[in-house]
Each structure stands twice: as structure tokens, then as C-alpha cells.
C-alpha positions in Angstrom: -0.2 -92.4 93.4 -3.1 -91.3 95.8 -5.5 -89.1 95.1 -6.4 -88.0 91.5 -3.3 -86.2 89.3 -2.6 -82.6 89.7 -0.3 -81.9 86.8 -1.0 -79.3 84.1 -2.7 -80.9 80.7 -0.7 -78.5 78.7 2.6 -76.7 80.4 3.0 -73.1 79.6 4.8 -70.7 81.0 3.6 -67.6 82.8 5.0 -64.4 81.8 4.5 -60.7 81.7 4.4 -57.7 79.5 4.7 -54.7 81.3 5.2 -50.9 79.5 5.4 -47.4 80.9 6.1 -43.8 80.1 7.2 -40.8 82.6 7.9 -37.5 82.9 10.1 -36.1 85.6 11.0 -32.4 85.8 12.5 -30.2 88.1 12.2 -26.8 89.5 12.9 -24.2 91.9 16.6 -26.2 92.7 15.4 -28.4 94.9 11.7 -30.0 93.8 11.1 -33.3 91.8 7.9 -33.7 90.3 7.3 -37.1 88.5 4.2 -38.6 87.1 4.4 -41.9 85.5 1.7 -44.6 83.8 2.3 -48.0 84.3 0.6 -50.9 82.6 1.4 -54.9 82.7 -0.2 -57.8 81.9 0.2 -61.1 83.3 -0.2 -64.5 80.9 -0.8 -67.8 81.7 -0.7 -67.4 85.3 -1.6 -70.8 87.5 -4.8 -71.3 88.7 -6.5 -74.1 90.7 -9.2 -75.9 89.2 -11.2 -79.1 88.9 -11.1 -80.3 85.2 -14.0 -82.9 85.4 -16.5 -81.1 87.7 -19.7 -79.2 86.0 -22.4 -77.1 87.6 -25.8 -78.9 88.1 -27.5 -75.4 87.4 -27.5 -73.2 84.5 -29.1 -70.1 83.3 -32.4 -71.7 82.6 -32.4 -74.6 85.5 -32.0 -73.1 89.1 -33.9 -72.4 91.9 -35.2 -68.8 91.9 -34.7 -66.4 94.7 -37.6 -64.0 95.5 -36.9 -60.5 96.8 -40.6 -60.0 97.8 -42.8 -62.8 98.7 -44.1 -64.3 95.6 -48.1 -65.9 95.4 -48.4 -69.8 95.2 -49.5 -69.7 92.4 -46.2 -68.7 90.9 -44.7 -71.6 93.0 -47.1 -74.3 91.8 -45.7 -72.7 88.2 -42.4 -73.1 88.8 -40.9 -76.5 87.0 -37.7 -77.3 88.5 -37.5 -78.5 92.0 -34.4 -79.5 94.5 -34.6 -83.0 93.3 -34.8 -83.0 89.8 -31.7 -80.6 90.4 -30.1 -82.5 92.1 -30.7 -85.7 89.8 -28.3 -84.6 87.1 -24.5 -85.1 87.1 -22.1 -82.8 88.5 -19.1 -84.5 86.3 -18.4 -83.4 82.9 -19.7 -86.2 80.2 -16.2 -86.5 78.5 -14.6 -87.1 81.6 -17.1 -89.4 82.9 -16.9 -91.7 79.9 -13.2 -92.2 80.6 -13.9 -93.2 83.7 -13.3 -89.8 85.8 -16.8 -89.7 87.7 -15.7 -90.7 91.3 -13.5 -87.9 92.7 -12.5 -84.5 91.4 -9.6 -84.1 89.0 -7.5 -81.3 90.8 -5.3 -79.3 88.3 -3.2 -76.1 88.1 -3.7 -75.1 84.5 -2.3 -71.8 83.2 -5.4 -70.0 82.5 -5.3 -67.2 84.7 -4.2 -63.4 83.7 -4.8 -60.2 84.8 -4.3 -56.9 83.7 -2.8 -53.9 85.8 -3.1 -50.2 84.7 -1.6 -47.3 87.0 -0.7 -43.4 87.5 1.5 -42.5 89.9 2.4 -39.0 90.7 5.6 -38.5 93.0 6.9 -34.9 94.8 10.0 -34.6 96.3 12.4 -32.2 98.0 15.9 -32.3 98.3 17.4 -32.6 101.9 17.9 -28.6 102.5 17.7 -26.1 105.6 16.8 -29.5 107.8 13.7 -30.9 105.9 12.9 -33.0 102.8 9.9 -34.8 102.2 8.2 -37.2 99.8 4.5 -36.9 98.5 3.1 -39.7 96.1 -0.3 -40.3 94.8 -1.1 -43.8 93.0 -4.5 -44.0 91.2 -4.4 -48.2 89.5 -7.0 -50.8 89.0 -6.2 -54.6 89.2 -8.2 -57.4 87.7 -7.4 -60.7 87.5 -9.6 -64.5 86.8 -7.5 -65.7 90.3 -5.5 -64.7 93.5 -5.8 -66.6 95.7 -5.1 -69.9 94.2 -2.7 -71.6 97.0 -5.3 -71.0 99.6 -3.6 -67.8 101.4 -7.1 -66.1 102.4 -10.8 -66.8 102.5 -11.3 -63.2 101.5 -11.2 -64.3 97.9 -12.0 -67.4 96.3 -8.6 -69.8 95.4 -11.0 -71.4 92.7 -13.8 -70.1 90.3 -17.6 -70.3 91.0 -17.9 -72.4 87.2 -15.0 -74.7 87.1 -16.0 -74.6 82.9 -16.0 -71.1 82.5 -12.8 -68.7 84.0 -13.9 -65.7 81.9 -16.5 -65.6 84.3 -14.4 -64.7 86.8 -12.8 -62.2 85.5 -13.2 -59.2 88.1 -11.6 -56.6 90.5 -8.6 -58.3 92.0 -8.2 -59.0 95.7 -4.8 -57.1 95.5 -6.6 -54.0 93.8 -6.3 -50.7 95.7 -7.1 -48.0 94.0 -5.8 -45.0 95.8 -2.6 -44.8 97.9 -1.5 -41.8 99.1 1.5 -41.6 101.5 3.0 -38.6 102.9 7.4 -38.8 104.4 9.3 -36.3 105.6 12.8 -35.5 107.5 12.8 -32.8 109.9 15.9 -32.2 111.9 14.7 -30.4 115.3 16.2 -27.0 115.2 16.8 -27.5 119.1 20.3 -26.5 120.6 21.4 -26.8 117.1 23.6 -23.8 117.2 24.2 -24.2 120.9 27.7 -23.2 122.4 27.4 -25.1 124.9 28.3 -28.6 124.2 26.3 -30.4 126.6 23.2 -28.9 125.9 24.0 -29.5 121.8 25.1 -32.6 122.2 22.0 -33.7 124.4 19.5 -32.0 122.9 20.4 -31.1 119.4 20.4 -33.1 116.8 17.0 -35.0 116.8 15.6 -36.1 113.8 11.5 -36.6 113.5 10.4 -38.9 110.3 6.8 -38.8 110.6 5.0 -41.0 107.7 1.2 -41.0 106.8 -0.2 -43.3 104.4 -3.9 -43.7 102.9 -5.2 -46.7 101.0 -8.4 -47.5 99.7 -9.6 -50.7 101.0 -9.2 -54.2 99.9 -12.6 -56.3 97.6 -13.5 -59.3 99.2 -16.1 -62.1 97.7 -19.5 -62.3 99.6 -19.8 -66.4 99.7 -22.3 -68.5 100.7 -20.5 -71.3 102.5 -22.2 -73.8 101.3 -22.2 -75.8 97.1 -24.4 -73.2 95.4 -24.3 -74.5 92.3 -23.7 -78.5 92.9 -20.3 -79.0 91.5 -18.8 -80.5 94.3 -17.0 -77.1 95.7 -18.2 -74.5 98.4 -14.7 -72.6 97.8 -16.0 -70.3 94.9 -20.1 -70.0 95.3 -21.1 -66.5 96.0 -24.3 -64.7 97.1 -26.9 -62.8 95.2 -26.4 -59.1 94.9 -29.8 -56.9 95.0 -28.8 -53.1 93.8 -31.7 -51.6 95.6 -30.4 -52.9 99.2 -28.8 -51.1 101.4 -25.3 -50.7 101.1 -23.3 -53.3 103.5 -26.2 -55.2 104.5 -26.6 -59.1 104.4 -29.9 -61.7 104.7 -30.7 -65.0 104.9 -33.8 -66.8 103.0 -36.5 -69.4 103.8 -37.3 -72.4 101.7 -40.2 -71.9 99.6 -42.5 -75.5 98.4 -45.2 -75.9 96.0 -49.0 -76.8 96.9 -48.3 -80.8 96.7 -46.1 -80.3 99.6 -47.6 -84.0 102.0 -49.3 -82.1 105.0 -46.9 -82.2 108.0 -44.2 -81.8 106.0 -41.9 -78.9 106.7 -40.7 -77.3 103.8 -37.0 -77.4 104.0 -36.2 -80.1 105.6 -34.9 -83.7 103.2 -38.5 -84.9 102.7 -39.5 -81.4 101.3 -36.8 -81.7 99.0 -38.9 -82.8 95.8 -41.7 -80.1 96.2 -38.8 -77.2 97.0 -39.1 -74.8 94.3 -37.3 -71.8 95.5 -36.1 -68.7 97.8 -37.4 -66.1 99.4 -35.0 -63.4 101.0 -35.7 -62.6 105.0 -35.0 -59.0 104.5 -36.0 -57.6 100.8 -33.9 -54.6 102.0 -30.7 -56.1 102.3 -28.1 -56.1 99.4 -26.5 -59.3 99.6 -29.1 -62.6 99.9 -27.6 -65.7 100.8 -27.6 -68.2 97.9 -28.9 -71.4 99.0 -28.4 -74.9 97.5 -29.4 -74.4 93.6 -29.7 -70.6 93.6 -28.6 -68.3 91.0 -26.0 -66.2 91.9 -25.4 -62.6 90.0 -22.5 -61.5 92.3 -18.6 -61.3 91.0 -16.0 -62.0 93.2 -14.6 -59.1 94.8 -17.1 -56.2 95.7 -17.6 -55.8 99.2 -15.0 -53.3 100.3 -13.0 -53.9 103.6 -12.0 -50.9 105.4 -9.3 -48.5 104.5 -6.2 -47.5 105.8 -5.4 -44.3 107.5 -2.5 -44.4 109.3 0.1 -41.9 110.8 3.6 -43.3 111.6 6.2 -41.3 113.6 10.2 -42.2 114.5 12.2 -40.1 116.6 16.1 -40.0 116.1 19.7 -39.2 117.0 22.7 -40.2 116.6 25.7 -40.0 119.3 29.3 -39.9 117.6 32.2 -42.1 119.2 34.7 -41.1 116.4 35.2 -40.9 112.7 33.3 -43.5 111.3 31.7 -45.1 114.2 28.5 -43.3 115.9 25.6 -45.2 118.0 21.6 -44.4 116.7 19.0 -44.5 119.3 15.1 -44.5 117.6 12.1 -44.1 119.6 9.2 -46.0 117.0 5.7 -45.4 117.0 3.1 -47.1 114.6 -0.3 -45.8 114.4 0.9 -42.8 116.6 -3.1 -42.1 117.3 -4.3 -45.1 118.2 -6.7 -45.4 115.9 -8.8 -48.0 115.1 -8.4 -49.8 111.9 -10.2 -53.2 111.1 -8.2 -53.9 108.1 -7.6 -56.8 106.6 -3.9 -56.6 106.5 -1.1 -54.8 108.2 -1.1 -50.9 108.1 2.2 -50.1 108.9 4.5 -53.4 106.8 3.9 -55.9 104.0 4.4 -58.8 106.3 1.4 -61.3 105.1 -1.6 -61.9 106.9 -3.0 -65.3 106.2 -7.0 -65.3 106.4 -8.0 -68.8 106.5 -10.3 -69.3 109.9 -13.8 -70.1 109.9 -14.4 -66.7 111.7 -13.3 -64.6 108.6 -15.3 -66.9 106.5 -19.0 -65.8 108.7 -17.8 -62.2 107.9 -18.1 -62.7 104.4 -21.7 -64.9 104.1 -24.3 -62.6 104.1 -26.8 -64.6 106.2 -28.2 -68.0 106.9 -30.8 -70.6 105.4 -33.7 -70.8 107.5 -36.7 -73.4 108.1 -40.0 -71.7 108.0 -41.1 -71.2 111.5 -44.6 -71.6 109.9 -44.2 -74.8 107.8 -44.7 -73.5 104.3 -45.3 -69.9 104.8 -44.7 -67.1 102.3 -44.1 -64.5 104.0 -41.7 -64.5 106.7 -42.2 -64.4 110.2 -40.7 -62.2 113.0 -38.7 -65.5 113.9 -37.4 -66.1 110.3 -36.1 -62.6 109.6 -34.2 -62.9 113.1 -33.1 -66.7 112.4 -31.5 -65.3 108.8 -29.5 -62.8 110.5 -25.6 -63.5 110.2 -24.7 -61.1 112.8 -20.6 -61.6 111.6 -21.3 -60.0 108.2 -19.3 -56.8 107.6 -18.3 -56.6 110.6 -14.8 -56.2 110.6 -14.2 -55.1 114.2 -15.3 -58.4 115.5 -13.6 -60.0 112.8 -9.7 -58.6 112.6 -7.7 -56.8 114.8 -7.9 -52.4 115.3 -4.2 -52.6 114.6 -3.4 -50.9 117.9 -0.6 -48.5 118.4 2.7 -50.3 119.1 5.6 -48.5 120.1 9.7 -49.7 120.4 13.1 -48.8 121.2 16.0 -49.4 118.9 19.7 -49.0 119.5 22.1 -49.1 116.3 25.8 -49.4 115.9 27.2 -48.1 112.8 31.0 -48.6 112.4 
């Protein structure tokens, strides 16, 4: 065998228990109303995770991150430093006494789950004097301890921040949307319909316009860091610190902060500072997501930057030319996003097919900014040069980052027989 084993300790099987009640009535001969409540819960789902890997920090040893720039006095009081941190052992004692303690023990274990609840409501019309149409409304919420476990996007996390604590992770999914709205209808152009003569019918009666708009409330993605937060061995999971009194959307980056017995000509932050580094200081106290360096707390879930949304119109033009009984051709003219307009999403707006976000360019739209040396040394207060060295210029920026799904438009030519 190489590499360390990746079978489960203890094989369950995932399941599901799903329930639901609706209520469908009809009126005025030709309406369907329907409003429905669906719940489900998933069980032992697989996740990915690293059984003998432990954080270094915990709630009472970390490096603190400042908002504001704090006095040195509070640094010289500050105990724990980058080295001591780092001093401890990232694997987990049991595993470590059975000899475990050179590589990570990668394992999908069935501890995942999640928990679905949703109301749909649904209106249709019958197909009658040329139209019918179909409005729905879907209000749901999705959480979920994993998503992205097979590595399928960078968006969210395929393993948790603690590999020793999945509760923790328990948050909004990365498949939660939590309003869809879409809008069909069927409208045979009245055109030459009724025409007597039978070139003008046959050319220009009988078109059929299916126009479709859809709304969905955007996708959560995980602010990360990039970089082994917490010292366990694993970037994948390690997010960023959330400050509720930033402004919405924005990101910064944060300078190394030493205590007084920093040696003179040493620069705090680089490897020789490393014993004397105490802690943080965000480049922009205004921002609301703070970059969590090396030994940082983070307070941030996965999943709560929103993505954009989609709103999207659709349109498909038709007719069909009879040969004979049973057998007519079906020409469609196809537009998607009819309006051209931009939207940065992080999926497809038009068709399920799966969009795989895995480059290193969706990963810088998701750290909120970078980890600076102090221009000054050891100062406390950030200069000009720090706050602009912090700046990740990527984050939440989705129109650098994915495409404006751009109208696309096509031809189609069926035979039925």
C-alpha cells in the first residue's frame, strides 16, 4: 500500500428521511394552485477527514487579531507567541502513540448530515385559447457539516476547519438557495392563424414563443485564508475572521505585531521574529473579513459570503412544418439570457450542467486579503504602504473571477416521425 489507509473505521450507510404534505386545488376550470412543504434529512453522509490531525490552537492559545491598533504594552502582555505555538503537536496523542505521527491519516467516515426544509408554491394554467403558463415560488434553507468533500469546488471547503470537531461545521450549505422563482409560458402567435390563404398560414401562422424567466438567490461561499490557520497540517478548511461592524463585502489583510524584546534589526514578521510574534493587527479596521494569519482565531462559518444571483430571461421561438400524418419537421430559434445581461455567477444560469471551481484564481476571490511585513519594522499602526500591500484586489469580485454568462443563441432542426 502507499500512502496512509483511507477506509472508513466504522462502515455505515447513508440514508435519508424525507416527509411532506400538499395541498393542490383547482379553480375557475383551468388554474392549479399547489403549495407543498418538503423536509429531508440526510444521515451518515461521507465526508473527508484526517483522523490523526489536531489543531495547535485552541480557545485560550492563539494569536490575537487586533481591529484597532493595540498599545505595547498589551503586546509585552500577551503570553503565547508564534513559537511556543508552533512547539506543540499537530497529531492527536492516541494516534501518535500507535505510531501515526508522520503523515495524515486520510479517511471518509460517515459523519456528515444535513437537514433540508422547503415551501414551494406552484400556479398553473391549462393550455387554453393559445396560452398556458407555469409560476413557482420555492422559499428552502439547506445546512449541511460537508459538500464539497470530493474536491468539486474551492467555493466551499471539502474538509472541516477542526478535523476533531464536525459539529463545528455545521452551517448554511453551499447548495442552499433560498428563493427561486421561475416564470414559463406557451404562447401560440395569433398570426395568420385563421388565414385563408394557405401560404400566408402556413408561413406565418403557427409560431409558438416559450419565453422562461428564472430568479435565484445566490450561492454562500467560505471566506478562506489560504494558508494552515490553525496548524493542523491542512489549508483546505481555515477561514478568516468576520468583524460585524465592517462593511458589507469588504476584505483586509494584517501586519505582524512583536513584543518589546524583539533583537533591534529585526523585522517583525519575518522567521527570526518568529519567537517575539505575539499577534495581528488588521490593515483596514473597516473591512468585514480580516485575513487570518498563521495561529489566528477564526470566528467565521463556512458559507456566508454571498455570490451573485441569478436573473435570467430565456426565450425559444417555434413551429412546426407537417409532411403527413405522423411525421412533421420542428425548427427552434434559442436564445439564453435574451438581454445580455451580465451575470457573474458561480454556476450556469440557464442548465444544471456542473461547473467545477478548482483554479487558484477562484481561490484569491475568496481570501479576504494578504499578510503583510511592516514597512516600519515593528510598527503599530499601519502605514500608507501596509494598508495598500494587504489589499487582495480579487476579493468579491466576481466579474474578474467567472464568466457574465453572455447571451448565446442556436438553431435547432427536429424530425419527429
Amino acid at each position: 500500500m502507499i500512502g496512509p489507509p483511507t477506509w472508513p473505521l466504522k462502515r455505515l450507510l447513508s440514508y435519508s428521511e424525507s416527509w411532506n404534505l400538499g395541498i393542490q386545488h383547482e379553480f375557475a376550470g383551468k388554474y392549479t394552485l399547489e403549495v407543498r412543504y418538503v423536509g429531508s434529512k440526510g444521515i451518515h453522509l461521507p465526508v473527508q477527514t484526517r483522523l490523526n490531525r489536531q489543531s495547535l490552537t485552541t480557545s485560550t492559545l492563539f494569536l490575537p487579531t487586533f481591529i484597532t491598533p493595540p498599545t505595547q504594552a498589551q503586546l509585552n502582555a500577551l503570553t503565547a507567541t508564534y513559537s511556543t505555538i508552533a512547539a506543540g503537536s499537530s497529531y492527536v496523542p492516541a494516534y501518535a502513540a500507535a505510531g501515526f505521527n508522520s503523515a495524515s491519516v486520510v479517511a471518509f467516515e460517515p459523519w456528515g448530515q444535513s437537514i433540508y426544509h422547503g415551501l414551494s408554491t406552484q400556479l398553473d394554467r391549462r393550455f387554453n385559447n393559445g396560452m398556458q403558463f407555469r409560476l413557482a415560488w420555492t422559499w428552502s434553507q439547506l445546512r449541511d457539516n460537508s459538500t464539497a468533500d470530493v474536491f468539486s469546488t474551492v467555493l466551499t471547503p471539502r474538509r472541516p476547519q477542526d478535523f476533531q470537531c464536525w459539529k463545528c461545521d455545521m452551517s448554511t450549505s453551499a447548495l442552499d438557495h433560498r428563493h427561486r422563482v421561475t416564470a414559463q409560458f406557451i404562447y401560440e402567435l395569433p398570426f395568420a392563424k385563421h388565414s385563408d390563404n394557405a401560404i400566408l398560414k402556413y408561413a406565418i401562422g403557427g409560431w409558438t414563443m416559450t419565453p422562461i424567466y428564472t430568479y435565484q438567490s445566490p450561492e454562500y461561499a467560505t471566506v478562506e485564508n489560504n494558508i494552515d490557520t490553525n496548524g493542523n497540517g491542512d489549508a483546505a478548511g481555515d477561514r478568516a475572521i468576520f468583524n460585524p461592524a465592517g462593511i458589507n463585502g469588504t476584505g483586509s489583510g494584517v501586519i505582524s505585531l512583536c513584543n518589546g524584546s524583539l533583537p533591534a534589526g529585526t523585522v517583525c514578521g519575518s522567521a527570526a521574529s518568529r519567537p517575539y510574534l505575539v499577534a495581528y493587527e488588521a490593515t483596514n479596521p473597516n473591512a468585514q473579513y480580516i485575513l487570518a494569519a498563521t495561529f489566528a482565531q477564526s470566528n467565521n462559518p463556512r458559507n456566508t459570503l454571498a455570490t451573485r444571483r441569478i436573473d435570467n430571461f430565456d426565450i425559444t421561438v417555434s413551429k412546426k412544418f407537417k409532411v403527413r400524418e405522423g411525421m412533421f419537421f420542428e425548427f427552434q430559434a434559442q436564445a439564453y439570457n435574451m438581454f445580455n445581461h451580465p451575470q457573474y455567477v458561480t454556476g450556469s444560469v440557464d442548465n444544471i450542467g456542473s461547473i467545477g471551481y478548482t483554479a487558484s484564481g477562484v481561490t484569491s476571490f475568496l481570501v479576504p486579503g494578504k499578510l503583510v511585513t511592516p514597512s516600519g519594522g515593528n510598527n503599530i499602526v499601519p502605514t500608507a504602504t501596509d494598508v495598500a500591500n494587504g489589499v487582495n484586489a480579487k476579493f468579491d469580485q466576481p466579474n474578474i473571477t467567472f464568466s457574465s454568462s453572455p447571451r448565446t443563441m442556436q438553431l435547432v432542426l427536429k424530425f419527429h416521425f
